[in-house]
N, C-alpha and C positions, 0 to 999 in steps of 0.2 A: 210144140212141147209145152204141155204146164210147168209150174214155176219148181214144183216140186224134181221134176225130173231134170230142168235144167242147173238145178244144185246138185243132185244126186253127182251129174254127166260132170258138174264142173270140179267137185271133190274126187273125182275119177283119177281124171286128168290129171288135177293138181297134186293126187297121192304118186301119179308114175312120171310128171317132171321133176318134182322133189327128191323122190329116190334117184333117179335117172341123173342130174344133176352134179349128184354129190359125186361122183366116179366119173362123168363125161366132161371133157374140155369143151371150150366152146368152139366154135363151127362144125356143129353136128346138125345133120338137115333134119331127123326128126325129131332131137327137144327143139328148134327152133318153130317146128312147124306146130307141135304141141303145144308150145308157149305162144303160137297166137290163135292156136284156136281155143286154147284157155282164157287167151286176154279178148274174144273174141265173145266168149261166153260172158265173161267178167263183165264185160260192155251190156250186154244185155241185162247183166242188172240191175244197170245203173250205177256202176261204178265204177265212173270213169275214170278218176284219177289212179288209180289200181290198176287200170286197163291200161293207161297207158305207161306204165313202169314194165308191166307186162310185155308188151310191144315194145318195147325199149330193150327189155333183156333177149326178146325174140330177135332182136337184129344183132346184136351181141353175138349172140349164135347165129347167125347166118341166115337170119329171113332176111330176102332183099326185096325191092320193088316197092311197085309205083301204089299198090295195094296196099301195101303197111303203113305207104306212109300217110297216103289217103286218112286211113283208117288212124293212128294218131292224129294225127288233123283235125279230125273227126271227135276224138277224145277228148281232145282241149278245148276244143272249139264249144264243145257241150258242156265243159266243167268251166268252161271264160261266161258262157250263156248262164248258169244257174247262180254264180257268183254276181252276174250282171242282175238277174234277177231279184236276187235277194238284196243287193245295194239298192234297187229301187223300191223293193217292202220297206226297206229301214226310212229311205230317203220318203216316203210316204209317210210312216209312222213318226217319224221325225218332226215332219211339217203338222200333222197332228198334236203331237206332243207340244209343240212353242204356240202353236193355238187358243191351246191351253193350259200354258206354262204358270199357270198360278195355281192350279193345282199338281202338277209334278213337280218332284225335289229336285234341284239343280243338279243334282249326283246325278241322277239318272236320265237327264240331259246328253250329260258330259259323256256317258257310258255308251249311248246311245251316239252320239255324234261321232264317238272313238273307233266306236265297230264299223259305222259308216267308212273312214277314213281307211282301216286296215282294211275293209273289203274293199275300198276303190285301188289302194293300192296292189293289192295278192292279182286282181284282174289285170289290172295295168302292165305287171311283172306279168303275168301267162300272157297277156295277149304278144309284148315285145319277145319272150324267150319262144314263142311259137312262131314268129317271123321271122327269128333270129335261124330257126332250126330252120325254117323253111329254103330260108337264101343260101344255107350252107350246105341244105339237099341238092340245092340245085345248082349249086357251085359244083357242088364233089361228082354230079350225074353229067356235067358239062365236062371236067377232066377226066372222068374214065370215058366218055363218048370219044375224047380227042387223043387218045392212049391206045 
């Protein structure tokens, strides 16, 4: 599918969970199943933190399995990697910058080191709250296996 028809396909979708939605309580098996093939879509175009809010509301409604969760896992997993990323641009440009710290303003130093620090932490935070989700998937798939 070109990029064009996968917006097309995903404002589809996203017009008839939206309507759907607003009148349907949750555990309803087709907004659930809509909402992750929306979050599924969403994923492919890169954006994943959306995707996974998306998959988040689809289990809400009753998507269950080892698929979804996969698939968040997946989502974090890829938005912990681009924030990893980018902390190591800055971490880069960084060590550039004090290189040549006689010509940069100390401000922009300081700005510079600041955003370093809040992206190491926002990773730090997704990667523990993704582990945290993960031991408690797998706590909750252990007591309905023994139930």
């Amino acid at each position: 599918m070109s990029k064009t028809q996968i917006d097309e396909l995903l404002q589809s979708i996203y017009y008839q969970v939206n309507e759907r939605m607003s009148f349907i309580e949750p555990k309803d098996k087709v907004i659930s199943i809509l909402l992750f093939e929306l979050a599924n879509l969403t994923e492919l175009k890169g954006e994943n933190e959306n995707a996974l809010q998306i998959y988040r509301t689809a289990r809400v409604y009753g998507y269950d399995g080892d698929l979804i969760v996969a698939r968040m896992i997946n989502s974090a997993q890829s938005g912990f990697d681009y924030y990893r990323i980018k902390a190591g641009t800055y971490g880069a440009q960084l060590r550039d910058l004090r290189e040549s710290k006689n010509i940069v303003h100390p401000d922009y130093l300081y700005q510079i080191e600041t955003s370093v620090l809040v992206l190491s932490i926002v990773s730090i935070v997704l990667l523990i709250a993704l582990i945290v989700f993960f031991l408690k998937w797998k706590k909750l798939k252990k007591s309905i296996s023994a139930s």
